[in-house]
PAZAPA-4460 file (N, C-alpha, C; in steps of 0.05 Angstrom, whole numbers, plus 32768, in hexadecimal, padded with zeros to 4 digits):
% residues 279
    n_x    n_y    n_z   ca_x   ca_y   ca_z    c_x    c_y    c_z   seq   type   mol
   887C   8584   888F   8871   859F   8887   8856   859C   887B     1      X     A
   8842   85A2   8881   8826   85B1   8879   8826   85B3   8865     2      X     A
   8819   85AD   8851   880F   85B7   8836   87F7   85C2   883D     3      X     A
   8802   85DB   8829   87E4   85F3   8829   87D8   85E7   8813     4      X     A
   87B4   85F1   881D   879D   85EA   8806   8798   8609   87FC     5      X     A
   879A   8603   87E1   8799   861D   87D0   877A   8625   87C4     6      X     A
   8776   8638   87CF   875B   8644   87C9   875D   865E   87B0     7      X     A
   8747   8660   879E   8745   8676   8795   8725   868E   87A1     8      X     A
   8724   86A3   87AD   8716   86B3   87B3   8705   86C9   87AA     9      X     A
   86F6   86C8   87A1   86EB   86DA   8789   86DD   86F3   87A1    10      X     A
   86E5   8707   879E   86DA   8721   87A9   86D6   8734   879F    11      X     A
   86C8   8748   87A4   86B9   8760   8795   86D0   876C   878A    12      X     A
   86E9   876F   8795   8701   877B   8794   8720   876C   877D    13      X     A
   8708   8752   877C   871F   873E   876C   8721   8724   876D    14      X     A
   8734   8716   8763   873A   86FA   876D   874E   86F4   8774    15      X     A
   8753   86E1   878E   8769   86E5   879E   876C   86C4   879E    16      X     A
   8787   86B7   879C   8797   86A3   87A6   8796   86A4   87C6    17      X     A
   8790   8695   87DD   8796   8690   87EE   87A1   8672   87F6    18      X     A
   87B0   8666   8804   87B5   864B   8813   87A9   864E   882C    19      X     A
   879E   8633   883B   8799   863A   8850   87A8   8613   8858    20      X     A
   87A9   861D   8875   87B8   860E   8889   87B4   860C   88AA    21      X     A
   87AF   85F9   88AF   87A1   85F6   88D7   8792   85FE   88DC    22      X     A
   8786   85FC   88F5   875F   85F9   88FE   8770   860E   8914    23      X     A
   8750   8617   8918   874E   862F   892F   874A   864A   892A    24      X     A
   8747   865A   892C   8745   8675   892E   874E   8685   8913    25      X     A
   8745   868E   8905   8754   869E   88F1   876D   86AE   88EA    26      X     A
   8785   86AA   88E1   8797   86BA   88E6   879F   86C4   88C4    27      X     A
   87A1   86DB   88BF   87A4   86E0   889A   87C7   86EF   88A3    28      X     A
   87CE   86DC   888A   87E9   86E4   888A   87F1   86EE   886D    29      X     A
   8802   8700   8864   880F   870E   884D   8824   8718   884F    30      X     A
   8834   871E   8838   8845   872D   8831   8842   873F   8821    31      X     A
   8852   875A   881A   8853   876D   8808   8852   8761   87DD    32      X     A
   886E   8750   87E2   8870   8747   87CE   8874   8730   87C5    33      X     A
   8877   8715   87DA   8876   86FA   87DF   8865   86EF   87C7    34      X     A
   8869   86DF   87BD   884E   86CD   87B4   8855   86AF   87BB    35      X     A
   883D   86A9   87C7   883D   868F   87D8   882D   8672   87BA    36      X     A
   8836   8665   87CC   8829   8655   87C3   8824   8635   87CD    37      X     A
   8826   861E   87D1   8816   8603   87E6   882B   85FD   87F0    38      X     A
   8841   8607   87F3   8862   85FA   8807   885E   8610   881E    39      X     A
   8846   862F   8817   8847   8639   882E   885B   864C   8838    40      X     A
   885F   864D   884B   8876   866C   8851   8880   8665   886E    41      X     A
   8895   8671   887A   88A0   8667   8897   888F   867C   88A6    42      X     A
   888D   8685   88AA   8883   86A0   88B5   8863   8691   88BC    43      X     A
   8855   868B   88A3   883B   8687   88A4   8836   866C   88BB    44      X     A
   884E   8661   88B0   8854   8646   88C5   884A   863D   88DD    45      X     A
   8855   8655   88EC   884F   865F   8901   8840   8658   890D    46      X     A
   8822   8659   8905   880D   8662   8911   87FF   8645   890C    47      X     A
   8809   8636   88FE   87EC   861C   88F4   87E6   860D   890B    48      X     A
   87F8   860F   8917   87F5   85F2   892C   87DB   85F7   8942    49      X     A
   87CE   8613   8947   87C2   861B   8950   87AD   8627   8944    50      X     A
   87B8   8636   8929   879F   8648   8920   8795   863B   8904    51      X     A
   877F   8641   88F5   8776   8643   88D9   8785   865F   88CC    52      X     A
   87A0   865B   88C3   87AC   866A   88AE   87A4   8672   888F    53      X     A
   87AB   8688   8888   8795   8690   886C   87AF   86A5   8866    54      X     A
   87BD   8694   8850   87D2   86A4   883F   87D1   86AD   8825    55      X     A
   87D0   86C2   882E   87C4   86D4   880D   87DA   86DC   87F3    56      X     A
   87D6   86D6   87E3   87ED   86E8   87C8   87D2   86FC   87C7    57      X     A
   87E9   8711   87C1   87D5   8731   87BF   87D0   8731   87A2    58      X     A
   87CF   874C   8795   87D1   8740   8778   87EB   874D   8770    59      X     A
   87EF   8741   875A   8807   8739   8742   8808   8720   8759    60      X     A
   8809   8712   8763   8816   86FA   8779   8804   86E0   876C    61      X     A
   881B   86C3   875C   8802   86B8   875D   87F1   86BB   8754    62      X     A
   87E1   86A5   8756   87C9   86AA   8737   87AC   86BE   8750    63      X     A
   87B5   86D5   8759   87A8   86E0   875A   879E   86F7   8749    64      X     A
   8793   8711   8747   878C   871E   8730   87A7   8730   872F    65      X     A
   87A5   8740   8714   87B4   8751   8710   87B1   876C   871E    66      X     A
   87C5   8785   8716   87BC   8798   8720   87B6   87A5   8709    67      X     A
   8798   87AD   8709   8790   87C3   86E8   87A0   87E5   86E6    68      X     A
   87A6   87E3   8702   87AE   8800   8704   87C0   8802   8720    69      X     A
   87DC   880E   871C   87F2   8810   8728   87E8   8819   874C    70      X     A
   87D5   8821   874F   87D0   8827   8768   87C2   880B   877F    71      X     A
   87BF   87FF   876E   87AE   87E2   8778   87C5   87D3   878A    72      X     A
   87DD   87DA   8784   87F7   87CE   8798   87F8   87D7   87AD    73      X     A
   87F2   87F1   87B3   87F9   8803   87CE   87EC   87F3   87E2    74      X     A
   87F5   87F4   87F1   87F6   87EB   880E   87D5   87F0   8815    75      X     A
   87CB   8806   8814   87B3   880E   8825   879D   87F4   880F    76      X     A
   879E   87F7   87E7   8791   87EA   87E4   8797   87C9   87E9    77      X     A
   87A8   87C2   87F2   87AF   879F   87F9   879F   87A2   881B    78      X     A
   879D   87B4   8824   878E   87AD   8839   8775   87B6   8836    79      X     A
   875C   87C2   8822   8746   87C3   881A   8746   879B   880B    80      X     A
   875A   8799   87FF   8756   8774   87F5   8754   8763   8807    81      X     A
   875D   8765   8817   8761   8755   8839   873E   874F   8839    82      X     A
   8738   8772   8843   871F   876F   8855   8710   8765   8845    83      X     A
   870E   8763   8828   86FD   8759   8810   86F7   8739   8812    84      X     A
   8717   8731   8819   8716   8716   8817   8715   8707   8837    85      X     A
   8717   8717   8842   870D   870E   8868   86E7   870E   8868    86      X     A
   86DD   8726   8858   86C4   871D   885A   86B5   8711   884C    87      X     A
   86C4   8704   882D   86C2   86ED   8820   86C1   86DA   882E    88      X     A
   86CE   86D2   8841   86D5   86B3   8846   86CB   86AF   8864    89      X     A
   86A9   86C4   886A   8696   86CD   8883   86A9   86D0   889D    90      X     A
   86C4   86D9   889F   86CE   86DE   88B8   86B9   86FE   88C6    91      X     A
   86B7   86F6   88DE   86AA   8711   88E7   86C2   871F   88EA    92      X     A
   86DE   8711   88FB   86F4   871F   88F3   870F   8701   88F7    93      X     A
   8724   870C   88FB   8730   86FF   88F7   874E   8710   88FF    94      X     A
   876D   86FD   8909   8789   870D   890F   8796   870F   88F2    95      X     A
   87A3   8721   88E9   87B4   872F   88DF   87D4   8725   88E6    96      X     A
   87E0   8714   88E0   87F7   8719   88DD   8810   8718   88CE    97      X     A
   8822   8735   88CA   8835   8739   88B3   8855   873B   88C5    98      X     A
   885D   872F   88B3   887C   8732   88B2   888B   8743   88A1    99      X     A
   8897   8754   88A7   88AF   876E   8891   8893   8772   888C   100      X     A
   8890   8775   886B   8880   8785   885D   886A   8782   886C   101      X     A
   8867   8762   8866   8844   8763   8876   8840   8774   8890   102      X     A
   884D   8774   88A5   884E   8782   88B6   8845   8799   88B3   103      X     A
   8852   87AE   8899   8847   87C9   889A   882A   87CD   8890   104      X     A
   8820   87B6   887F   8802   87AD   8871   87F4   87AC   888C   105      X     A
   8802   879C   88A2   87EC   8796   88B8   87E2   87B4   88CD   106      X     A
   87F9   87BE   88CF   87FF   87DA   88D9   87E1   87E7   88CC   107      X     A
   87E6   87E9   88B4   87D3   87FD   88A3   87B3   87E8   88AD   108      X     A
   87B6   87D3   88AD   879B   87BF   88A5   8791   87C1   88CC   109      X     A
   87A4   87CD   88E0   8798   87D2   8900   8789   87EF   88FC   110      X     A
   8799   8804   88E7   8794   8819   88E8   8774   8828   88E6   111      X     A
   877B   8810   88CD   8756   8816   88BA   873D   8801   88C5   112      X     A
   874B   87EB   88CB   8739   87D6   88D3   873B   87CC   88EA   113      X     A
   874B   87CD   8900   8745   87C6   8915   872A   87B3   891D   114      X     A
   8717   87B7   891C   86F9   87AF   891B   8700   8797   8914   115      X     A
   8713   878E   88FE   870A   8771   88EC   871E   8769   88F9   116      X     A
   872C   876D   8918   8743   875E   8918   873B   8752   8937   117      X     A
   874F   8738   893B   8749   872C   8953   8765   873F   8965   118      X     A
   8776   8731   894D   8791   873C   895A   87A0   8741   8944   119      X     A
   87B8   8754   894F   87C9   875C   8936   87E8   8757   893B   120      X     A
   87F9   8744   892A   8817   873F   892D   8825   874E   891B   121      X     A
   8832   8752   8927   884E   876D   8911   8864   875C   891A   122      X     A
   8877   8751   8903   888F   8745   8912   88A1   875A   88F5   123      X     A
   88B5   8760   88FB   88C6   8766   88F3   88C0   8779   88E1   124      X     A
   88B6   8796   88E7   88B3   87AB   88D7   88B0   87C1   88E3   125      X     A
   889B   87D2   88D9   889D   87FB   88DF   888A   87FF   88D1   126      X     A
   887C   881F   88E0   886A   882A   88D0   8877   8842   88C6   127      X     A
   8889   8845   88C2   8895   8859   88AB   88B2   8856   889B   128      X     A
   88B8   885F   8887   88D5   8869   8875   88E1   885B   888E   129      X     A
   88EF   8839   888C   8905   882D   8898   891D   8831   8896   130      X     A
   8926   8837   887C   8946   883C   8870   8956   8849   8868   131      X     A
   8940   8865   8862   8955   8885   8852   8960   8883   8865   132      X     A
   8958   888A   887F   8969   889E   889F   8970   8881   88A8   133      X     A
   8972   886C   88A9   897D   885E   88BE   8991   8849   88B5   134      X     A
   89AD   884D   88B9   89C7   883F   88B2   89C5   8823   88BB   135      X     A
   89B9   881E   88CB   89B8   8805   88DA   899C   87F2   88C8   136      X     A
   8997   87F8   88B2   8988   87EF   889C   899D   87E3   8889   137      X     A
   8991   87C8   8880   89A1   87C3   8867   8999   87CC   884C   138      X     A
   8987   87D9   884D   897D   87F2   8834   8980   880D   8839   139      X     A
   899A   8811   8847   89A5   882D   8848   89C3   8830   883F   140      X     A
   89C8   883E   8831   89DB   8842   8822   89F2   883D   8831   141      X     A
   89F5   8842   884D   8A01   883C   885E   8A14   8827   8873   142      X     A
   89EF   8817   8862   89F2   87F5   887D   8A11   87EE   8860   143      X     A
   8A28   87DA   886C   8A36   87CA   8863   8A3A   87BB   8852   144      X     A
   8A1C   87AC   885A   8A10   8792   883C   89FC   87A7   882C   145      X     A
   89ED   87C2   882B   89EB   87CE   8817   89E5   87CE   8802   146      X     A
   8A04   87C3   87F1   8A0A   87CA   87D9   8A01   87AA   87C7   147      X     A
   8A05   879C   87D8   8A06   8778   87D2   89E8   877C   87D9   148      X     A
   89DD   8781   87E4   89BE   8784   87ED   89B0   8788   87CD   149      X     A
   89B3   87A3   87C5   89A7   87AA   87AB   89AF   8793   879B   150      X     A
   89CE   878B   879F   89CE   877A   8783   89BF   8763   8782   151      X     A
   89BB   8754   8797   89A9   8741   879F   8991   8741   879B   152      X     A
   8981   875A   8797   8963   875F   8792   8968   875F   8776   153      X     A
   8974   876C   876F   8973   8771   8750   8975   8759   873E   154      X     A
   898E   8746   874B   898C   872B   8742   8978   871F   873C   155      X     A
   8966   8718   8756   8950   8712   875B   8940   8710   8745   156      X     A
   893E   8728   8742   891E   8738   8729   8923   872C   8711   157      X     A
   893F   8721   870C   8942   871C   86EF   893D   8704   86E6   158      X     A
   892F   870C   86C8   8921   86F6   86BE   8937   86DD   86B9   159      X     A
   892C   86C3   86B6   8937   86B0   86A6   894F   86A1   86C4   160      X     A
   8943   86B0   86DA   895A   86A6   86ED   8950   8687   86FB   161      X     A
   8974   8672   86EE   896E   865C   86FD   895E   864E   8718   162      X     A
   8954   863E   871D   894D   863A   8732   8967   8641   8749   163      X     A
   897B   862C   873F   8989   8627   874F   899E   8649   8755   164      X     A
   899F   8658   8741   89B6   866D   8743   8995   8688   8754   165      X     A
   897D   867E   8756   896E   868D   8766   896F   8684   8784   166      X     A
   8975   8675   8787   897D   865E   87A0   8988   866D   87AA   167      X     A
   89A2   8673   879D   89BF   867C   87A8   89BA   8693   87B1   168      X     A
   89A8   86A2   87A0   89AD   86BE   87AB   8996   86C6   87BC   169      X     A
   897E   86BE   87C2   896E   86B2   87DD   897B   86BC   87F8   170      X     A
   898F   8698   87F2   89A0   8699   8809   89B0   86A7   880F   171      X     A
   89C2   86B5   87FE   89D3   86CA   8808   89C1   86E1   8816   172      X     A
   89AA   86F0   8806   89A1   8708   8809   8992   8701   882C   173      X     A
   8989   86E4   882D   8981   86DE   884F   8994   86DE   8861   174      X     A
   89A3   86D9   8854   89B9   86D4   886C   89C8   86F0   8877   175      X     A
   89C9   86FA   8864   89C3   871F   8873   89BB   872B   888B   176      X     A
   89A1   8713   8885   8990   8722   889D   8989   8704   88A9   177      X     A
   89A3   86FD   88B3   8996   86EF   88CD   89B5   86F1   88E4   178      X     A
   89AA   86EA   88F9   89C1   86F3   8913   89D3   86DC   8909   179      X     A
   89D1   86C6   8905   89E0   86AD   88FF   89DC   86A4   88E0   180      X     A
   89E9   86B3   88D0   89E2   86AA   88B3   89F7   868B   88B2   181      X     A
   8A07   8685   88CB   8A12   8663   88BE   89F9   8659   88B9   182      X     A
   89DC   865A   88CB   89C5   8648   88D2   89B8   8648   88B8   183      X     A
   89B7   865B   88B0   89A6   8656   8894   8998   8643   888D   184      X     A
   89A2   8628   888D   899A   8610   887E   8983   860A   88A2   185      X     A
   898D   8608   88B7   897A   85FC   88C5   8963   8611   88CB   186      X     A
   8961   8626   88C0   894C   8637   88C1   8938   862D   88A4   187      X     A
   8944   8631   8889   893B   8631   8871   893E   8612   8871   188      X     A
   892F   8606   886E   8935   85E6   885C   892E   85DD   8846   189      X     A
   891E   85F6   8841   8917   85EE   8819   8901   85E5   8814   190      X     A
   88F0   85DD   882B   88DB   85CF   8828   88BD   85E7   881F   191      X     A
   88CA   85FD   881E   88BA   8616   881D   88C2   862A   8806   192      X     A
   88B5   862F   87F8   88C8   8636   87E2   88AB   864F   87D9   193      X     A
   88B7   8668   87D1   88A4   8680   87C4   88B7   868C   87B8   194      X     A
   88A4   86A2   87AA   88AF   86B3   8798   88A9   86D1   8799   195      X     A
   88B0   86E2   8791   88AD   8701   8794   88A5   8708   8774   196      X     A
   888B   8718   877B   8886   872F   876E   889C   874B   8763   197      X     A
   88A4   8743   874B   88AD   8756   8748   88A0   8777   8747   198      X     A
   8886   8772   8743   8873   878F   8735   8875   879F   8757   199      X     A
   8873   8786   875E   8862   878B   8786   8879   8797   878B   200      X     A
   8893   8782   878C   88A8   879B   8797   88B2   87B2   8792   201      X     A
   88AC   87BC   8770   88B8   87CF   8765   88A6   87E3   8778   202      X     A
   888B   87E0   8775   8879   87EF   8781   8879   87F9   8799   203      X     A
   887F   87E0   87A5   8886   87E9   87C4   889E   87F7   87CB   204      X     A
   88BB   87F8   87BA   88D1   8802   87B3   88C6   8827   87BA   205      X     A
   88BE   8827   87AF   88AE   8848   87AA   889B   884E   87BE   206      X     A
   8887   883E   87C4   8873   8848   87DC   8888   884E   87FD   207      X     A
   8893   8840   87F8   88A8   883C   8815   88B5   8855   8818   208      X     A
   88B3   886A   8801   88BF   887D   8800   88BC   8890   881A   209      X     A
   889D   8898   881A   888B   88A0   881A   8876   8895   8836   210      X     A
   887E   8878   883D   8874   886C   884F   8871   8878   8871   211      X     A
   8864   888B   8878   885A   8885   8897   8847   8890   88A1   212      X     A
   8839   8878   88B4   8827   8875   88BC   8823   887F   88DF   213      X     A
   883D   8881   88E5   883D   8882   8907   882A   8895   890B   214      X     A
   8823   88AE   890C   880C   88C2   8911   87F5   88B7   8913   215      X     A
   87EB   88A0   890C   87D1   8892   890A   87DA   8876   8919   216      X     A
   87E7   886A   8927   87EC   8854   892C   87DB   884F   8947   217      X     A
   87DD   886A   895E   87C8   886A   896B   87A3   8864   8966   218      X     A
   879F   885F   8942   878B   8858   894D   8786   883E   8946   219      X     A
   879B   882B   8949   879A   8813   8949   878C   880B   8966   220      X     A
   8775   87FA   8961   8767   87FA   8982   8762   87D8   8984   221      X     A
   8772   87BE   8973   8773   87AC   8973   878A   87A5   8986   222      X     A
   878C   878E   8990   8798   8780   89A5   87B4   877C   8992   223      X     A
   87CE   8786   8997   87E6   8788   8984   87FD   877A   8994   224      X     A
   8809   8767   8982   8821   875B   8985   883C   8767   8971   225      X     A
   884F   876D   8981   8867   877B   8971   8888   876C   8977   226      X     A
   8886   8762   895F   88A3   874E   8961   88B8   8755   8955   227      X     A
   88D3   874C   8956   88EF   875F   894A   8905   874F   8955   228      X     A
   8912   874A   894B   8934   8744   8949   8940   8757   894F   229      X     A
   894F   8753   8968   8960   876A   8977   8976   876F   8962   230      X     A
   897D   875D   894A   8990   8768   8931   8980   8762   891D   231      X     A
   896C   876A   891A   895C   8770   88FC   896B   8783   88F1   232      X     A
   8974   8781   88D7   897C   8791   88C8   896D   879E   88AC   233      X     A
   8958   8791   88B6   8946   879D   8898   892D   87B1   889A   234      X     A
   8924   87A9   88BB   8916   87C3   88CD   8921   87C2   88DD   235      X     A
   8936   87D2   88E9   893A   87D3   88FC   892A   87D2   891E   236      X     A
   8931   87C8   8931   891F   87C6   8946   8912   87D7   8953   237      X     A
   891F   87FB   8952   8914   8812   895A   88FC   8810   8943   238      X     A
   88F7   8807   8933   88DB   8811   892E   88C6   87FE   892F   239      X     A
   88CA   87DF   893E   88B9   87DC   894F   88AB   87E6   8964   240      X     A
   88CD   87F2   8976   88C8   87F6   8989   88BE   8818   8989   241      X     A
   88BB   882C   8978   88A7   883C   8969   888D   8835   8968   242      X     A
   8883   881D   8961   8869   8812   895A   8865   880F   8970   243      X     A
   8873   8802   8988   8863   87FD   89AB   885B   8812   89AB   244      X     A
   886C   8823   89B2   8865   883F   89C5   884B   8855   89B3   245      X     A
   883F   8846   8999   882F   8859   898F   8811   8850   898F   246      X     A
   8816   8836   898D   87FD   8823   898C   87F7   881B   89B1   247      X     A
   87E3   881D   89B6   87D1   8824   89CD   87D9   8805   89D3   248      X     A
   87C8   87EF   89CE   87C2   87D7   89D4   87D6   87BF   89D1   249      X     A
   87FA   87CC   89CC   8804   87B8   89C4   881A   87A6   89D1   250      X     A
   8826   879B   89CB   8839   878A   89D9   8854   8786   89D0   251      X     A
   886C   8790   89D4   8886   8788   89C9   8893   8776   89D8   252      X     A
   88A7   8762   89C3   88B8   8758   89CB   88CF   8751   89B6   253      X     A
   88E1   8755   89BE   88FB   8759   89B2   8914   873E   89B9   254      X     A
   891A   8729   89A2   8924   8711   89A5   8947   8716   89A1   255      X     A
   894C   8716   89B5   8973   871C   89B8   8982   870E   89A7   256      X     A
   8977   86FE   8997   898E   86F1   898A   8984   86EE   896D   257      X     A
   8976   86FA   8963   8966   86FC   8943   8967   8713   893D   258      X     A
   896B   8711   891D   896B   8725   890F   8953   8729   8900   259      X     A
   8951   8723   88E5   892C   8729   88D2   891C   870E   88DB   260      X     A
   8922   86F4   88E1   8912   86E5   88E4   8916   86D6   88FB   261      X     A
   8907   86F0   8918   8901   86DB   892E   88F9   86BE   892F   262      X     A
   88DD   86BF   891C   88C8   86A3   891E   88E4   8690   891D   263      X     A
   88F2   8690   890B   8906   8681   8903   891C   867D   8914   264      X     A
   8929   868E   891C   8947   8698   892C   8943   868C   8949   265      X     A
   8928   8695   8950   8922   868F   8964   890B   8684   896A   266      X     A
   8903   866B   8961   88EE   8667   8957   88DA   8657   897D   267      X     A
   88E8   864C   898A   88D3   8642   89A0   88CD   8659   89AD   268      X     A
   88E3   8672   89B2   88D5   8684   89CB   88C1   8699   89B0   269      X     A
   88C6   8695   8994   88B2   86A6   8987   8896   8692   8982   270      X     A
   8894   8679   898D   887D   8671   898B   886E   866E   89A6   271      X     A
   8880   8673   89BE   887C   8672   89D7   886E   8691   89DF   272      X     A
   886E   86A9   89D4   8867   86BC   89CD   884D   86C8   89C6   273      X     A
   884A   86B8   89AE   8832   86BA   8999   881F   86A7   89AD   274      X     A
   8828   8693   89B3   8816   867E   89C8   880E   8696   89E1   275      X     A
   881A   869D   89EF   8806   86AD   8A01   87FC   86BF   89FE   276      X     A
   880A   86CA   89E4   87F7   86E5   89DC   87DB   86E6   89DC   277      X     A
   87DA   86CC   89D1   87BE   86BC   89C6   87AE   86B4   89D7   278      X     A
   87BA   86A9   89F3   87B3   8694   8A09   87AC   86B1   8A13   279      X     A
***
């Protein structure tokens, strides 16, 4: 496994933690409320063997900056920090790609910026409210695991929690959301290890309320890749397949045997994928 080289980025907008990882082409990767740090991310993984990767903690993430004021989390301003720190580091432009949260950041970041993008990856998300209306969510009152869902986040957030009793509940709350939760261990091996923003998620808890963007997705005019687990349970696959049919320039494909983490579940035909997207 790759060790990331840890950069700090000073921009008009702030100072940002990034890692970067592999030669080639620019690819910026994020999450909502992740904070990364030099073990890197699976998701981000992905891409090194081919590209120059650039993994950002937003802020509260990481010794990046704080937020002075509650609105500096929202989604639209994490993608005004992007473009801050893409034209920090002289990209004329560069690809975009998010997973779950990041996904809806990238969504918003084709919307407004298109211009700064080569190409844009959405794997496993939606541009609007995923979970009030849809039972087949594990953040709907509805889905089964539900109730164990909340308790699992909540766990999470709490201070003073063991390494090892945060371990535990990691793995349970993944194994949720994958088509084969026996696999767990040959997906996760530990060699990758992050942490979550509590401020980020509370925040994003509430924006999500409130979240959609489809009415504007048409004017995404960047070259778009759209990925999904035919049993994602945390965005469901209809609102990928929402995002094809709205976005002009894009491409779906849908992996039959994965649930939240194709790259992973299915990881040669999701790199076999991204390879011609590219090619």
């Amino acid at each position: 496994m790759n060790l990331w080289k840890r950069e700090i980025i000073k921009t008009k907008r702030g100072n940002f933690e990034i890692f970067i990882a592999g030669q080639g082409n620019p690819i910026c990767v994020t999450h909502h409320y992740s904070v990364f740090n030099e073990s890197g991310d699976y998701f981000a993984q992905t891409f090194i063997n081919n590209n120059k990767v650039i993994l950002v903690n937003l802020r509260e993430c990481g010794n990046s900056d704080r937020a002075r004021e509650p609105y500096q989390l929202s989604m639209i301003e994490t993608v005004l920090d992007l473009e801050e720190i893409r034209q920090e580091l002289g990209y004329s432009s560069w690809t975009y790609a998010g997973h779950s949260t990041g996904g809806m950041i990238g969504a918003l970041y084709g919307i407004h910026f298109s211009s700064s993008l080569d190409s844009l990856i959405i794997v496993g998300s939606a541009a609007r409210d995923y979970y009030s209306s849809t039972p087949e969510c594990v953040y709907n009152e509805l889905h089964p695991h539900f109730y164990r869902m909340q308790e699992l986040m909540k766990e999470l957030k709490r201070d003073g929690l063991s390494f090892s009793d945060r371990q535990k509940l990691i793995k349970e709350r993944t194994q949720i959301s994958l088509y084969k939760p026996e696999r767990y261990e040959d997906y996760f091996n530990g060699s990758i290890n992050k942490g979550t923003s509590a401020k980020r998620l509370n925040f994003f808890s509430r924006e999500a309320l409130i979240y959609d963007i489809t009415r504007k997705l048409p004017e995404i005019t960047s070259k778009t890749l759209i990925l999904c687990g035919k049993h994602d349970v945390q965005c469901p696959v209809k609102y990928s397949i929402e995002m094809h049919q709205l976005i002009p320039d894009s491409q779906l494909h849908i992996f039959e045997q994965s649930n939240h983490y194709p790259f992973l579940e299915e990881k040669d035909e999701f790199e076999q994928i991204i390879h011609s997207f590219f090619k």
